[in-house]
C-alpha positions as CSV (number, residue, x, y, z in Angstrom):
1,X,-15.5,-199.9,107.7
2,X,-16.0,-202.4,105.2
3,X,-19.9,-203.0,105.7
4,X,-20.2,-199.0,105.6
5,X,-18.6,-198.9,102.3
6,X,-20.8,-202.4,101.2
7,X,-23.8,-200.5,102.4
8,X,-23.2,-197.5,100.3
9,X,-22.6,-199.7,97.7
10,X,-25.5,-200.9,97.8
11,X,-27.7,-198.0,98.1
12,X,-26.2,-196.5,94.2
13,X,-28.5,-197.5,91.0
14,X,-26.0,-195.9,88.5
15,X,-23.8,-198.3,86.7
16,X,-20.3,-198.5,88.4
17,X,-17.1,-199.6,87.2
18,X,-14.9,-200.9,90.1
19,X,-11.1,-202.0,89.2
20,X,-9.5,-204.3,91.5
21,X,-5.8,-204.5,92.2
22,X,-3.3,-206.7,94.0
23,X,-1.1,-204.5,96.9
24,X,1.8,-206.0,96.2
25,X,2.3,-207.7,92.7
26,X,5.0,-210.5,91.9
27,X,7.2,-208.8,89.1
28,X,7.6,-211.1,86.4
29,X,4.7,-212.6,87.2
30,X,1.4,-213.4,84.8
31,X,-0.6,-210.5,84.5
32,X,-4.5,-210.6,83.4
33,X,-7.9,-208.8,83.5
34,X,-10.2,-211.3,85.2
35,X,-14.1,-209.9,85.4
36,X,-15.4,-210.9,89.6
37,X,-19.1,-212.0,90.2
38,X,-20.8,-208.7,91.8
39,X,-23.6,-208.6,94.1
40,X,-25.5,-206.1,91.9
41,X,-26.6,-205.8,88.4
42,X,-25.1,-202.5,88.0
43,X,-21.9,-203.3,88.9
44,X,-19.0,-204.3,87.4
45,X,-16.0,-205.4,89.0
46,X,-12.8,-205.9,87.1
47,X,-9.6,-207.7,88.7
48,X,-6.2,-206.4,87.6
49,X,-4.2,-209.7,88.1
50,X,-0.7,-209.1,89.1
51,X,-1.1,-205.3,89.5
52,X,-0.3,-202.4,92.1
53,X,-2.9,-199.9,92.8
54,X,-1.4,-197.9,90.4
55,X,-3.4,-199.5,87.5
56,X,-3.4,-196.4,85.4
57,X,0.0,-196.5,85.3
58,X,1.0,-199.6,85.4
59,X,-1.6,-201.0,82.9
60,X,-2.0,-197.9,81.1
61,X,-3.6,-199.4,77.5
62,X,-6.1,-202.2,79.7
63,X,-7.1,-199.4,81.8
64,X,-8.0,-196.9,79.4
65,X,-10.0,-200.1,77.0
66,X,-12.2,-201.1,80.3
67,X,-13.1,-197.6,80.8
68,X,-14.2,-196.4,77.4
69,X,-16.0,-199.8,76.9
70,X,-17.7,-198.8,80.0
71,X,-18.8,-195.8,79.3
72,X,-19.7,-196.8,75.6
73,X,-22.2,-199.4,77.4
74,X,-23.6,-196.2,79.5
């Protein structure tokens, strides 16, 4: 399932955002936004240190800065 999804991936030329998440996050723990190496040069991939995948939520103000500087860029 994984080299499907990578080989989709591969096949978009728009620019794409991807946010990263942990599944289970330490509370109490450092949090951080850490931007990951990608593969492509139209993607950017964003870590959400210490996160759920509810990064809306949980990191409501980060979220919503990475997205409108994304779409700022494009």
């Amino acid at each position: 399932m994984v080299e499907e999804a990578d080989r989709a991936l591969r096949r978009v030329t728009c620019p794409v955002l991807l946010m990263k998440s942990s599944f289970f996050p330490q509370p109490g723990g450092p949090r951080s936004v850490q931007e990951e190496t990608a593969d492509q040069p139209n993607v950017r991939i964003v870590r959400f240190v210490n996160s759920g995948h509810l990064i809306h939520r949980e990191r409501f103000d980060e979220f919503i800065t990475l997205v409108k500087d994304f779409f700022k860029e494009h």
